[in-house]
C-alpha positions as CSV (number, residue, x, y, z in Angstrom):
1,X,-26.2,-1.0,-62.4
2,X,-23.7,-2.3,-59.6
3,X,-20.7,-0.1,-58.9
4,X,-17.6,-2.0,-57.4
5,X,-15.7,-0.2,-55.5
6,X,-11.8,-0.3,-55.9
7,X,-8.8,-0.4,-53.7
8,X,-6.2,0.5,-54.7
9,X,-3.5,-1.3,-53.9
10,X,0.2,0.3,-53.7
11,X,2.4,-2.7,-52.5
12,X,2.9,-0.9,-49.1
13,X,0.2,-2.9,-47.0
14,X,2.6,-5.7,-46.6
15,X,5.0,-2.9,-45.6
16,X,2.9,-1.2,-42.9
17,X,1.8,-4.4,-41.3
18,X,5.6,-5.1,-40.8
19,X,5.8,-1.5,-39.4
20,X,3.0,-2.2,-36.7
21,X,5.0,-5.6,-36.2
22,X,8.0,-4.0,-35.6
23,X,6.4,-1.4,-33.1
24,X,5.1,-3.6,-31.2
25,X,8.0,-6.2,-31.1
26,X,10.1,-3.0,-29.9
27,X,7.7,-2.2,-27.6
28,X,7.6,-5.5,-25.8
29,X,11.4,-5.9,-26.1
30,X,11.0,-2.1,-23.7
31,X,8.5,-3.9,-21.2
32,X,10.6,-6.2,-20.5
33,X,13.4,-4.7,-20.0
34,X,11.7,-2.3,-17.9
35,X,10.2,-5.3,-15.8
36,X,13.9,-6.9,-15.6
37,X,15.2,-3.3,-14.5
38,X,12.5,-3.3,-11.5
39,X,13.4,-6.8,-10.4
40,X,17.2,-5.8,-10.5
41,X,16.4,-3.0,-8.1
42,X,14.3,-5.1,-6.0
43,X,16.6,-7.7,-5.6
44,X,19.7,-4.6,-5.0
45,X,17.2,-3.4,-2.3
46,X,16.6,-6.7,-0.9
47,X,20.2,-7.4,-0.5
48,X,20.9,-4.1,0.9
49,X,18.4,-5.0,3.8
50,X,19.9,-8.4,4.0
51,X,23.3,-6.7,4.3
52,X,22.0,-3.9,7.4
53,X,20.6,-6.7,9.1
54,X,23.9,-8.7,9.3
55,X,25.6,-5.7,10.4
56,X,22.7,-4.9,13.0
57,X,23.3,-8.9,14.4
58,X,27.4,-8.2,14.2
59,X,27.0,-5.2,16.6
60,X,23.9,-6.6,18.8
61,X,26.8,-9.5,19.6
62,X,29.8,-7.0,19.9
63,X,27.8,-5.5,22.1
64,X,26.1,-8.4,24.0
65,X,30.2,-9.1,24.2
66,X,31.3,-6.0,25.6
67,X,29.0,-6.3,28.0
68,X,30.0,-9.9,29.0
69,X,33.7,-8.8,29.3
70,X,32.6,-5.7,31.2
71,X,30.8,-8.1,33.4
72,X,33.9,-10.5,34.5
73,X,36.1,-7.3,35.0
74,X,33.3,-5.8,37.2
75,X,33.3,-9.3,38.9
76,X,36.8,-9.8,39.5
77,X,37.6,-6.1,40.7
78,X,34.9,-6.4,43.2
79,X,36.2,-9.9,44.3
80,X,39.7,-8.6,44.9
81,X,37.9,-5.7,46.8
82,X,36.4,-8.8,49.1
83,X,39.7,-10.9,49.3
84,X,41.3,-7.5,50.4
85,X,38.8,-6.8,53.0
86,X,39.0,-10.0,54.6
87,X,42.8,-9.7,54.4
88,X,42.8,-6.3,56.1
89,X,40.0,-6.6,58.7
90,X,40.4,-10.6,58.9
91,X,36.8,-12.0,59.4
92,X,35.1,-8.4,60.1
93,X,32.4,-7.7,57.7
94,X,31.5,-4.2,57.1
């Protein structure tokens, strides 16, 4: 004598395979929307260091310019101080 065994079936298979569906629709949906929050901040941080380097250039030439200017009123005090001396003590050179 064979014995068959029986499933029984209550209509909610269909249901629960749509459930699992579901699940893992939602959780790919949260993947990627983590992934596309991670290359949001990447690309905030990457601008940020874009951003510090431009202002790191802006003072370097500020600075660089300062110095230039600093340089030519340096220059031009020191070559009134000549023009003076030779004024003063004609062709002397102290």
């Amino acid at each position: 004598m064979k014995f068959k065994i029986k499933t029984s079936r209550t209509g909610n298979e269909g249901k629960v395979g749509n459930r699992e569906k579901e699940k893992e629709d939602e959780f790919k949906l949260k993947e990627l929307e983590m992934k596309e929050r991670e290359k949001i901040k990447e690309d905030e941080l990457k601008l940020k260091e874009l951003e510090m380097r431009e202002r790191l250039e802006m003072e370097k030439l500020k600075i660089e310019m300062v110095k230039e200017e600093s340089n030519t009123k340096v220059q031009s005090k020191s070559d009134y101080f000549d023009a003076a001396k030779k004024y003063t003590f004609g062709s002397k050179i102290l």
